[in-house]
C-alpha positions as CSV (number, residue, x, y, z in Angstrom):
1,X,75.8,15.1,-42.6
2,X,73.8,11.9,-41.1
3,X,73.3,10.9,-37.8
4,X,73.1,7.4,-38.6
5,X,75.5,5.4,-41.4
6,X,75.2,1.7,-41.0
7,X,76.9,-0.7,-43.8
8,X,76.2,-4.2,-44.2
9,X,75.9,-4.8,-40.3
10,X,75.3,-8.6,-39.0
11,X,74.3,-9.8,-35.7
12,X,74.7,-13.4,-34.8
13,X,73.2,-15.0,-31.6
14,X,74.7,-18.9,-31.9
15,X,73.3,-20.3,-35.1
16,X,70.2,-17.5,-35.2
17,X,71.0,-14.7,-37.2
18,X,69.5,-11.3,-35.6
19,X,70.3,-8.9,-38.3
20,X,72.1,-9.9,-42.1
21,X,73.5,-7.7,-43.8
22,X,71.7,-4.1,-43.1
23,X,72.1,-0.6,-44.9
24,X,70.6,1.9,-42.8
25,X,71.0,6.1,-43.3
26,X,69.6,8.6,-40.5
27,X,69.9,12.2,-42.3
28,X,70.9,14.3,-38.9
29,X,67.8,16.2,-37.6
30,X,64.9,13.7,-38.9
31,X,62.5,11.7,-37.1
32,X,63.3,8.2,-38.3
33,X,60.3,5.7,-38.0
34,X,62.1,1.8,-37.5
35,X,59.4,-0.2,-38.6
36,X,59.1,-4.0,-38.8
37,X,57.3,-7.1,-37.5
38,X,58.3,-8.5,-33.9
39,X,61.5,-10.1,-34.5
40,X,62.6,-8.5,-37.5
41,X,65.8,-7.0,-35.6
42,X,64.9,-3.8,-34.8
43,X,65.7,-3.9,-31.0
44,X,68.8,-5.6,-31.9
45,X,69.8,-3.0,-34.5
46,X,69.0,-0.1,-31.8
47,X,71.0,-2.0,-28.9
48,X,74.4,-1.5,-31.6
49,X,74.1,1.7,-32.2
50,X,73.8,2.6,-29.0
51,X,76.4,0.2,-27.8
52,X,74.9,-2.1,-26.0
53,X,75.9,-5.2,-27.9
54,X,78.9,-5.8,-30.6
55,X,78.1,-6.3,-33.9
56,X,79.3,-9.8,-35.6
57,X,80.3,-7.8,-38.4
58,X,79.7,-4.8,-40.9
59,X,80.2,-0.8,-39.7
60,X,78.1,1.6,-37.7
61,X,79.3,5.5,-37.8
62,X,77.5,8.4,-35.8
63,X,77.9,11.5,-37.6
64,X,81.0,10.1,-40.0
65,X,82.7,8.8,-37.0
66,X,82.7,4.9,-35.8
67,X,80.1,4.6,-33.2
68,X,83.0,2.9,-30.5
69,X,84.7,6.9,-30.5
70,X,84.0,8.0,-26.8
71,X,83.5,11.2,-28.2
72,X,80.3,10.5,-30.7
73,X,79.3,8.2,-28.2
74,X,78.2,10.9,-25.3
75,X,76.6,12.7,-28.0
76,X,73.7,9.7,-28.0
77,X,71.0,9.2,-25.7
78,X,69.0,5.9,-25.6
79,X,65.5,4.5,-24.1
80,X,65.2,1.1,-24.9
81,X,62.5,-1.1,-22.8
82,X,62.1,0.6,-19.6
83,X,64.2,3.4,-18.0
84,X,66.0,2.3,-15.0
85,X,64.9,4.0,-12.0
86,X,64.2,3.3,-8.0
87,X,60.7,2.9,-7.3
88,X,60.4,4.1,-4.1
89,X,62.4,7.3,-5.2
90,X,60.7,11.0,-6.5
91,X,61.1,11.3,-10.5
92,X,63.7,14.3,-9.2
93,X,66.0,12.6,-7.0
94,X,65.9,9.7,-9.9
95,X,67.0,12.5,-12.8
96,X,70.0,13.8,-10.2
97,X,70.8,10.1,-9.9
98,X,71.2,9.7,-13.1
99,X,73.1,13.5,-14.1
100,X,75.4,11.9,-11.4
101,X,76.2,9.1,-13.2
102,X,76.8,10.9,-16.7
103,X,79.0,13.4,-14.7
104,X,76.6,16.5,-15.7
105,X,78.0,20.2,-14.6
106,X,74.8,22.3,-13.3
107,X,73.0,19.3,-12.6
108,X,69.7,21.1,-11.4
109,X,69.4,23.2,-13.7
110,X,70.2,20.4,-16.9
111,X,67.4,18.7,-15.0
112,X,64.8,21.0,-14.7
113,X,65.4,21.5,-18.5
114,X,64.9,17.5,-19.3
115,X,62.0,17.5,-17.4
116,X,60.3,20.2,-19.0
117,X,60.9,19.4,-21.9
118,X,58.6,15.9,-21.7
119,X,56.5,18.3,-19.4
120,X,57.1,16.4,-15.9
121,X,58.4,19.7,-14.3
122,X,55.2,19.4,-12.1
123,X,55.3,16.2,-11.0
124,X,59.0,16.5,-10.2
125,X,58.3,15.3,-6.8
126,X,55.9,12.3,-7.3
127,X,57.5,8.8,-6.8
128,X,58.7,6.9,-9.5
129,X,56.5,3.6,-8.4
130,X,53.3,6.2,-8.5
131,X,53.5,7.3,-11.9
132,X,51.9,6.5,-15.1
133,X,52.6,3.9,-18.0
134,X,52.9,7.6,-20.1
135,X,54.7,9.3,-17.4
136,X,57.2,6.8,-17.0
137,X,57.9,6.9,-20.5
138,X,58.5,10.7,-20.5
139,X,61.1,10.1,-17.7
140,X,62.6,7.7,-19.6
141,X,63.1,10.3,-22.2
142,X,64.2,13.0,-20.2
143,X,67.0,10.6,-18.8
144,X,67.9,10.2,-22.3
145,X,68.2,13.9,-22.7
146,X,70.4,14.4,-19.9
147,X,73.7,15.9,-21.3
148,X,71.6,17.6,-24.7
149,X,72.5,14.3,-27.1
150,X,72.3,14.7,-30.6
151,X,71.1,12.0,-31.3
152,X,68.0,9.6,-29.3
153,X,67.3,6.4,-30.1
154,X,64.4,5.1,-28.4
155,X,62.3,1.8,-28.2
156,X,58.9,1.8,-28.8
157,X,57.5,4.8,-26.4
158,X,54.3,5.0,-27.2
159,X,53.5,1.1,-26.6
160,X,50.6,1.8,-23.7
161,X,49.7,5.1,-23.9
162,X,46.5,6.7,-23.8
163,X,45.3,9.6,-26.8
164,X,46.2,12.3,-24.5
165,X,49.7,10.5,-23.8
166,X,50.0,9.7,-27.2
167,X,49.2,13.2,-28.3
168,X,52.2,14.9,-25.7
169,X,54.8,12.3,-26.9
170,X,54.5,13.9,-30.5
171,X,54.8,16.6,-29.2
172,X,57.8,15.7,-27.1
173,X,59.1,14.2,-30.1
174,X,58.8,17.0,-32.8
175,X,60.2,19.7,-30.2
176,X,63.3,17.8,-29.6
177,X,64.1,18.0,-33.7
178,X,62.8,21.5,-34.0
179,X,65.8,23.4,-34.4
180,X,67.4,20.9,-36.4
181,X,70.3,20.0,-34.5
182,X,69.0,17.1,-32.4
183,X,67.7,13.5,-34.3
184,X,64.8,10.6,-33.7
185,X,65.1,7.2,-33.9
186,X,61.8,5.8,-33.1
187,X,60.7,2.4,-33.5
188,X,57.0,1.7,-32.9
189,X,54.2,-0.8,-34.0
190,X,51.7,2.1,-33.9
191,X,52.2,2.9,-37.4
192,X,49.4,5.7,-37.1
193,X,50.8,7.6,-34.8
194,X,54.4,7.2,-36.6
195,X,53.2,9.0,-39.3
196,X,52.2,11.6,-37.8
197,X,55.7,12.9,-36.4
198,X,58.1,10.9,-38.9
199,X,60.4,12.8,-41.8
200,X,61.8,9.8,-42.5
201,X,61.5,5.3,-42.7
202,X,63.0,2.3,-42.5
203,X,60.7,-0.8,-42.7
204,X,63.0,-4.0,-42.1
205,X,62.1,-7.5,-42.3
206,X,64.2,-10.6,-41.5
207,X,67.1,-8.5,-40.3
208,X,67.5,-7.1,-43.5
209,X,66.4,-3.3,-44.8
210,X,63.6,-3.5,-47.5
211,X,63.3,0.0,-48.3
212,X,63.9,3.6,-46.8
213,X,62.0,7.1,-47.9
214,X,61.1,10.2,-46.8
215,X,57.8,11.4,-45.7
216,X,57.4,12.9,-49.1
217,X,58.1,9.8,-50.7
218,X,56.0,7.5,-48.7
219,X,53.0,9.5,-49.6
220,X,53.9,9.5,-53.0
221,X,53.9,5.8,-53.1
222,X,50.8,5.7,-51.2
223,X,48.0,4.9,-54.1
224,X,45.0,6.7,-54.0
225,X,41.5,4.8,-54.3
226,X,38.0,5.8,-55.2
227,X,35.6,4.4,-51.6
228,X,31.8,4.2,-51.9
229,X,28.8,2.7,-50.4
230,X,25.7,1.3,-52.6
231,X,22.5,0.7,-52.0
232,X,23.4,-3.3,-53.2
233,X,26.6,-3.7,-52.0
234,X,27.6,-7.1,-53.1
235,X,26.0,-6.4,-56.6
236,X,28.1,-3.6,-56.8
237,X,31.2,-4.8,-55.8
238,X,30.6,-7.7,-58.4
239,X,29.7,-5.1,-61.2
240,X,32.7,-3.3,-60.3
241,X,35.3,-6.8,-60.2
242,X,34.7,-7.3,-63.7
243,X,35.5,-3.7,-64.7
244,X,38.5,-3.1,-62.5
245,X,41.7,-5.6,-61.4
246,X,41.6,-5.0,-57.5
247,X,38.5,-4.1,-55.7
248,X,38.1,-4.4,-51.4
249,X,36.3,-4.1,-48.6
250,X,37.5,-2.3,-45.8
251,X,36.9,-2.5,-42.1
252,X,34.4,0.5,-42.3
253,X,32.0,-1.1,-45.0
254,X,33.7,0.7,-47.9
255,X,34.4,-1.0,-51.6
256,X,37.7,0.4,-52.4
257,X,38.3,0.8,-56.4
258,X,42.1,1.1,-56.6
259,X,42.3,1.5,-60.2
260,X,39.6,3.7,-61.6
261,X,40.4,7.1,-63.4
262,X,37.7,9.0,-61.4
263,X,34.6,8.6,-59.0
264,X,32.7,9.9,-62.0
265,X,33.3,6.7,-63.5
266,X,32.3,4.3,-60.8
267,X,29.3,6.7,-60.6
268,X,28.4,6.0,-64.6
269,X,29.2,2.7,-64.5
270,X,27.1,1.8,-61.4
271,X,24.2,3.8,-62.6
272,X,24.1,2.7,-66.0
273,X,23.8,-0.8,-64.7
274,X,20.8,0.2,-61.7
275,X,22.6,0.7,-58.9
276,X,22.5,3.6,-56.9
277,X,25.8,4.8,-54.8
278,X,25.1,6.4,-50.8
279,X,28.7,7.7,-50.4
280,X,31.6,8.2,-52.6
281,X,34.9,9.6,-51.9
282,X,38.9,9.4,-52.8
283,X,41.5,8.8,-51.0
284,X,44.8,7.5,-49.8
285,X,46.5,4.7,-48.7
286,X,48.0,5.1,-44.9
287,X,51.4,3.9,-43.6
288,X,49.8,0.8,-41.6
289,X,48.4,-0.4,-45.0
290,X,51.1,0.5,-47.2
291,X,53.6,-1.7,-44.6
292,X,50.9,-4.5,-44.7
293,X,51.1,-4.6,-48.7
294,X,54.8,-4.9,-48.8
295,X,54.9,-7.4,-46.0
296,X,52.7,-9.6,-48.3
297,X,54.6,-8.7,-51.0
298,X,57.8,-10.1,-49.1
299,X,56.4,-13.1,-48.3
């Protein structure tokens, strides 16, 4: 079954249109990377599902039931900007707050568990206004947990963070969907770090969906490339632009050959013609540059 069916949904704000026409599917237990530019109606497309804002038109079904049924709609937890807690309060008496609002039996103990899941159990007792950018974050995620959703749909949450808190909200992230039963939506610019927790994407642009894969897939897609360093670099990289259709250089000093059968090859032909390569490897594409290729390709 799938967490997440979406058909054809539209949001209209006045005359701007948010989102036009979307198709989105969430297989239940993935980790769904959202990915798309600022604007692109992500936010927008979250705040629906989770109920925050009516569509304009088109469908939205959680687990093959309209998202409006009270039912499916406990079942969803949601962390979208900043969680809402009192400042001056601990994170404790701000999680009890909040069990008390969702009406949680064996509130402590449902607590205890949220907390340790994002592991906050130890600082339980530390004001809200005292804790970290990353440490707010994980609260905000353990409110979301409160009542064991199925499914958690959450707004960029690692926007600020540090390695380490970087490196804990994976592994917040990938223990929630362990077992298969609970599911991710995550929506982050930090394409990096997306992929590596996500099973699954879906890169929108414009409001509309341009494509949606698995893991699998995307690396699939993800051309490989022959990198090198030369002792002549801009010799070689002209050498190399009259024997192959797309050769770059990246950000680390690398010509990238995208197109060549083997670094055996580049090695011949570069030799042949006096020039001696330093450093030659092959390699693979990453999300970040894959997204930035089919942005241009959009456009």
């Amino acid at each position: 079954m799938n967490a997440i069916e979406i058909t054809n949904l539209t949001k209209n704000f006045g005359e701007k249109q948010a989102v036009n026409g979307l198709n989105m599917t969430v297989p239940a237990g993935a980790i769904y990377g959202f990915i798309g530019e600022n604007g692109s109606g992500k936010s927008t497309t979250e705040k629906m599902i989770c109920g925050l804002i009516l569509p304009s038109g088109g469908s939205i079904k959680l687990y093959g039931r309209d998202y409006t049924d009270e039912d499916v709609r406990a079942r969803v937890g949601v962390l979208i900007e900043a969680p809402g807690c009192f400042p001056g309060m601990s994170v404790w008496n701000n999680m009890m707050l909040q069990a008390s609002n969702l009406g949680i039996k064996n509130a402590e103990t449902e607590v205890q568990k949220a907390l340790k899941t994002v592991r906050m159990e130890g600082a339980a007792g530390n004001k809200y206004k005292n804790c970290s950018l990353g440490m707010k974050q994980r609260i905000g995620i353990a409110m979301a947990l409160l009542g064991d959703p199925a499914l958690l749909v959450l707004d960029e949450p690692l926007n600020g963070l540090d390695a380490d808190g970087m490196r804990i909200m994976r592994e917040v992230l990938t223990d929630i969907t362990r077992d298969g039963k609970h599911t991710v939506v995550v929506s982050s610019h930090l394409l990096g770090e997306l992929q590596k927790i996500a099973t699954h994407y879906g890169i929108i642009r414009h409001g509309k969906m341009l494509c949606e894969m698995t893991a699998a897939e995307l690396d699939a897609s993800c051309r490989t490339y022959v990198a090198l360093q030369a002792r002549d670099m801009n010799r070689a990289r002209a050498l190399l632009g009259c024997k192959y259709s797309r050769v770059e250089e990246d950000e680390a000093g690398y010509l990238r050959v995208y197109d060549a059968k083997s670094p055996e090859e580049i090695v011949t032909y570069l030799y042949e013609n006096g020039i001696l390569i330093h450093e030659i490897k092959t390699d693979k594409i990453c999300l970040e540059e894959y997204y930035i290729d089919l942005m241009k390709e959009g456009k």
